[in-house]
C-alpha positions as CSV (number, residue, x, y, z in Angstrom):
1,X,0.0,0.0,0.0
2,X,1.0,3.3,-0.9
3,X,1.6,6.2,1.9
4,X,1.3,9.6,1.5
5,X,2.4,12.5,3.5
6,X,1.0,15.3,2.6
7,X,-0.9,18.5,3.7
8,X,-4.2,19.0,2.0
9,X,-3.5,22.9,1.5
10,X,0.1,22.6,0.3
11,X,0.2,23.1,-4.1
12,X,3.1,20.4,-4.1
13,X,0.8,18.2,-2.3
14,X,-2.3,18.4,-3.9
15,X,-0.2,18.2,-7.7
16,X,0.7,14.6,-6.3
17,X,-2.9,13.9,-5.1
18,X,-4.6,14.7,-8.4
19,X,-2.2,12.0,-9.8
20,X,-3.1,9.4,-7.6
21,X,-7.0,10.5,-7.8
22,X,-6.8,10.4,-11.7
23,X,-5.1,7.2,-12.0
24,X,-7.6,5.6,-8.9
25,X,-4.4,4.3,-7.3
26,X,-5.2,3.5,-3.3
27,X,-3.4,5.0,-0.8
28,X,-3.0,5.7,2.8
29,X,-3.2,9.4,3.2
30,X,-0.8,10.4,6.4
31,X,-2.0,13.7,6.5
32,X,0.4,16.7,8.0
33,X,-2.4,18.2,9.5
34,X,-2.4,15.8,12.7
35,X,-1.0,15.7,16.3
36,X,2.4,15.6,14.3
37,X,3.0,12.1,14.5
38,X,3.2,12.3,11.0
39,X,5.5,15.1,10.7
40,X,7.6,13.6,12.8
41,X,7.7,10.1,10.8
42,X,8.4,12.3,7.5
43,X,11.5,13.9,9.4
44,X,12.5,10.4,10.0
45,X,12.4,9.3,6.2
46,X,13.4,13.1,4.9
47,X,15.8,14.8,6.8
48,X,14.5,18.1,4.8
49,X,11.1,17.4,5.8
50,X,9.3,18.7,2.8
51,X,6.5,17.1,1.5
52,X,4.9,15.1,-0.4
53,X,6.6,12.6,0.0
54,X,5.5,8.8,-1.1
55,X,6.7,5.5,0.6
56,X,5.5,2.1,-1.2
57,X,7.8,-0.7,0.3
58,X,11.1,-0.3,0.2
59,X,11.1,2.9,-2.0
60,X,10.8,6.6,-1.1
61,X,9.7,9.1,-3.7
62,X,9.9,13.0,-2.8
63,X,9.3,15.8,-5.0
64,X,5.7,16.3,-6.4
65,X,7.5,15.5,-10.1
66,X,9.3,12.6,-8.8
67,X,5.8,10.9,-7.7
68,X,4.0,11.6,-10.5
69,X,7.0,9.7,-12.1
70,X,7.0,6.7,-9.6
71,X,3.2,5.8,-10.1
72,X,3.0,6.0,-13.8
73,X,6.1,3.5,-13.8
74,X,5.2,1.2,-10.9
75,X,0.9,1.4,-11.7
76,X,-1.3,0.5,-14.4
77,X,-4.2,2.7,-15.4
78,X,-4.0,6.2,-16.8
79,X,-1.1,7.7,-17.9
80,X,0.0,11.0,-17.1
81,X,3.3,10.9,-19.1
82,X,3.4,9.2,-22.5
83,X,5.3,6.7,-23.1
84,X,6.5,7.5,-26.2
85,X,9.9,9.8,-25.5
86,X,8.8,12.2,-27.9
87,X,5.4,12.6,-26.9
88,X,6.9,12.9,-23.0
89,X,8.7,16.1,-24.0
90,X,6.0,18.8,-24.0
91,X,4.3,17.3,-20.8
92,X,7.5,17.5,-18.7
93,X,8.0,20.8,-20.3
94,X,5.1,22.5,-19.1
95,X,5.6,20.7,-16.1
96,X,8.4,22.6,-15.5
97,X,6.7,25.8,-16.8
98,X,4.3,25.5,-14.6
99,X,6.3,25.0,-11.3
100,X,9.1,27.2,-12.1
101,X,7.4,30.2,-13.8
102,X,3.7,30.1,-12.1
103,X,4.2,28.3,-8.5
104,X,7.3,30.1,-8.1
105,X,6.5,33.8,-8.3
106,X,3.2,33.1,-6.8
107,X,5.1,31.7,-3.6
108,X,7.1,35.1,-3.9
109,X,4.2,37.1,-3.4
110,X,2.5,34.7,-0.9
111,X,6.3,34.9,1.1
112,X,6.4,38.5,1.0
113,X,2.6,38.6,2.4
114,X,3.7,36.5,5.7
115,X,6.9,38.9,6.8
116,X,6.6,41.8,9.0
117,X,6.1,44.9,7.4
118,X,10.0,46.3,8.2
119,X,11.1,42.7,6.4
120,X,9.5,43.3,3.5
121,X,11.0,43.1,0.0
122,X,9.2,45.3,-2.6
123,X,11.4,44.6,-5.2
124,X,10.9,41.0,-5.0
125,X,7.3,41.5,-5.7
126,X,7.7,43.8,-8.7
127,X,9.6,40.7,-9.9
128,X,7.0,37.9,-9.2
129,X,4.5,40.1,-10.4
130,X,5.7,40.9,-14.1
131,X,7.0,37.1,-14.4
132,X,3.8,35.7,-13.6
133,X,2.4,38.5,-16.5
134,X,4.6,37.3,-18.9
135,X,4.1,33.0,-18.3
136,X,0.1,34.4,-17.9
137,X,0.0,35.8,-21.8
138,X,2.7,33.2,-22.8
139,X,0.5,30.5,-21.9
140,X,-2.6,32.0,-23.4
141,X,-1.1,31.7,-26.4
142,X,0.6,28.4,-25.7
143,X,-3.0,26.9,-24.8
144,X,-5.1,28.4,-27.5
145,X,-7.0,25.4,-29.5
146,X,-5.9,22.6,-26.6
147,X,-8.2,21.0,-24.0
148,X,-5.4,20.4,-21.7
149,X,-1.7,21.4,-21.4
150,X,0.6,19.4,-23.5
151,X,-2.4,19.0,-26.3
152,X,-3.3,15.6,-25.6
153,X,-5.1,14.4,-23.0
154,X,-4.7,15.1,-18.9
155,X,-1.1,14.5,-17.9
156,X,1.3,15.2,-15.3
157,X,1.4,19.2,-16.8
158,X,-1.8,19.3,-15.4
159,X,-1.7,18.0,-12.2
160,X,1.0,21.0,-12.1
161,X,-1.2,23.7,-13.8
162,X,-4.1,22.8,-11.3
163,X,-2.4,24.0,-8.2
164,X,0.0,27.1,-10.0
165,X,-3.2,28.5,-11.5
166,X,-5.5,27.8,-8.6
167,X,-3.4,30.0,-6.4
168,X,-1.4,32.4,-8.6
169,X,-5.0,33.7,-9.6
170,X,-5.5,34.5,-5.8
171,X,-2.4,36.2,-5.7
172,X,-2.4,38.0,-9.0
173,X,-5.4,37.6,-11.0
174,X,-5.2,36.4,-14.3
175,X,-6.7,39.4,-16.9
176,X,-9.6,39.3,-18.2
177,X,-8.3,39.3,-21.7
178,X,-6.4,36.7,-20.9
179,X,-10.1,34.2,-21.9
180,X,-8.2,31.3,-23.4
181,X,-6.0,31.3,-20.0
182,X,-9.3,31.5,-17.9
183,X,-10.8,29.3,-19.4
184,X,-8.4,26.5,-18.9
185,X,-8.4,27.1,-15.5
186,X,-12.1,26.6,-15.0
187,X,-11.9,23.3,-17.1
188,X,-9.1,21.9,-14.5
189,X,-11.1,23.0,-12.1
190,X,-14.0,20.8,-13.0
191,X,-11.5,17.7,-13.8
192,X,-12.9,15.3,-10.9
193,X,-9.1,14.7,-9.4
194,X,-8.7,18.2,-9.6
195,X,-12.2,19.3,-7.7
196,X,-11.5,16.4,-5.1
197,X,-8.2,17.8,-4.3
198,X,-9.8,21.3,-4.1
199,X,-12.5,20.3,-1.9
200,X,-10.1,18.2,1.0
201,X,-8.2,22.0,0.9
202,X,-11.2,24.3,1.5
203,X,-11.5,24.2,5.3
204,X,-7.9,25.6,4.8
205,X,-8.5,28.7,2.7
206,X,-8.5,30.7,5.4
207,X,-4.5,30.7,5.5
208,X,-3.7,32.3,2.6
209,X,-2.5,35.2,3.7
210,X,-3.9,37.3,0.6
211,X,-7.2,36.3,2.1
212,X,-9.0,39.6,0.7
213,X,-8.4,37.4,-3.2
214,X,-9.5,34.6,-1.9
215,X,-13.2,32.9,-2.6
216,X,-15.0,31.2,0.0
C-alpha cells in the first residue's frame, strides 16, 4: 500500500494527489495536519522534511514530479506521461513551466505577504509580479485550440497547472483578456481529481495570507 504525506492545502501536495486521484491508485493518506505524528515520521524518512513525500515498500519518492513519475512507472491505469519519449517532451516541459514560472512567483508574493512589514522586500514582488504576467500571456497563447496542457489528454502538466493556477490567480489575477487562459483554469477546475483535491483544501483557505483574493 501506498503512503502519503501530505498537507491538503500545500500546491506540491495536492499536484501529487490529483495524480493518484486520476489514475484511482489506493493509498494511505498520512496527512500533516495531525497531532504531528506524522510530521515527525516524514522527518525520519526526509531529513529536509518537505513534502509530499510517497513511501511504497522499500522505495521513497519525494518531489511532487518525482511521484507523478514513480506511479506511472510502478501502476497501471491512466497515464499521465506518455510513453512514447517524444510525446513525454512537452508534458515534462510545461511541467516545468508551470512549477518554475507560475508556482514560483506566486510563492514570492505569498512569502512577502507572511513577513513583517519592516522585512518586507518590494522589489521581490515587482519581480513575481511581471513574471507571472509574462508566463500568464505566454501561456494564453501556448494553450489556444488545446483542452489540456501538453495537447493531448490530462497529464502530469496538469496535475501541475491545477495548483499554479489555482493560487497564482488568488495572488495575481489572471486578466480578463487573458479568456483562453481563464478558461483553462475553470476546465481543470472541474476535472474530478482536480475538484477532489480542491474540496479536502477548503477548510484551509482561510491561510492564505492574501485572504482579501481569496473565494470562499
Amino acid at each position: 500500500m501506498i503512503a502519503l504525506f501530505a498537507h491538503p492545502f500545500s500546491s506540491y501536495s495536492q499536484k501529487a494527489l490529483i495524480a493518484l486521484y486520476a489514475k484511482g491508485v489506493p493509498f494511505d493518506y498520512r496527512s500533516l495536519d495531525d497531532d504531528g505524528s506524522n510530521y515527525a515520521a516524514l522527518k525520519a524518512l526526509w531529513p529536509l522534511a518537505k513534502f509530499p513525500l510517497l513511501t511504497e515498500g522499500d522505495t521513497t519518492v519525494f518531489e511532487a514530479t518525482a511521484i507523478i513519475e514513480y506511479l506511472d512507472a510502478a501502476h497501471p491505469g491512466a497515464r499521465l506521461i506518455p510513453a512514447d519519449p517524444a510525446a513525454a517532451v512537452p508534458v515534462r516541459m510545461l511541467d516545468r513551466v508551470f512549477d518554475n514560472y507560475v508556482m514560483t512567483p506566486m510563492q514570492w508574493l505569498v512569502n512577502d505577504a507572511l513577513r513583517a512589514p519592516e522585512t518586507r522586500a518590494p522589489q521581490t514582488v515587482v519581480e513575481a509580479r511581471a513574471l507571472l504576467d509574462r508566463s500568464y500571456a505566454w501561456l494564453d497563447a501556448r494553450l489556444a485550440g488545446q483542452a489540456w496542457a501538453a495537447g493531448g489528454g490530462f497529464s502530469l502538466a496538469d496535475c501541475a497547472a491545477a495548483p499554479a493556477l489555482l493560487y497564482a490567480d488568488w495572488a495575481h489575477p489572471i486578466p480578463a483578456g487573458l479568456g483562453t487562459l481563464r478558461a483553462y483554469r475553470d476546465r481543470l477546475g472541474a476535472h474530478p481529481a482536480v475538484a477532489r483535491a480542491v474540496d479536502e483544501a477548503r477548510p484551509y483557505r482561510h491561510l492564505f495570507p492574501l485572504s482579501a483574493a481569496v473565494p470562499g
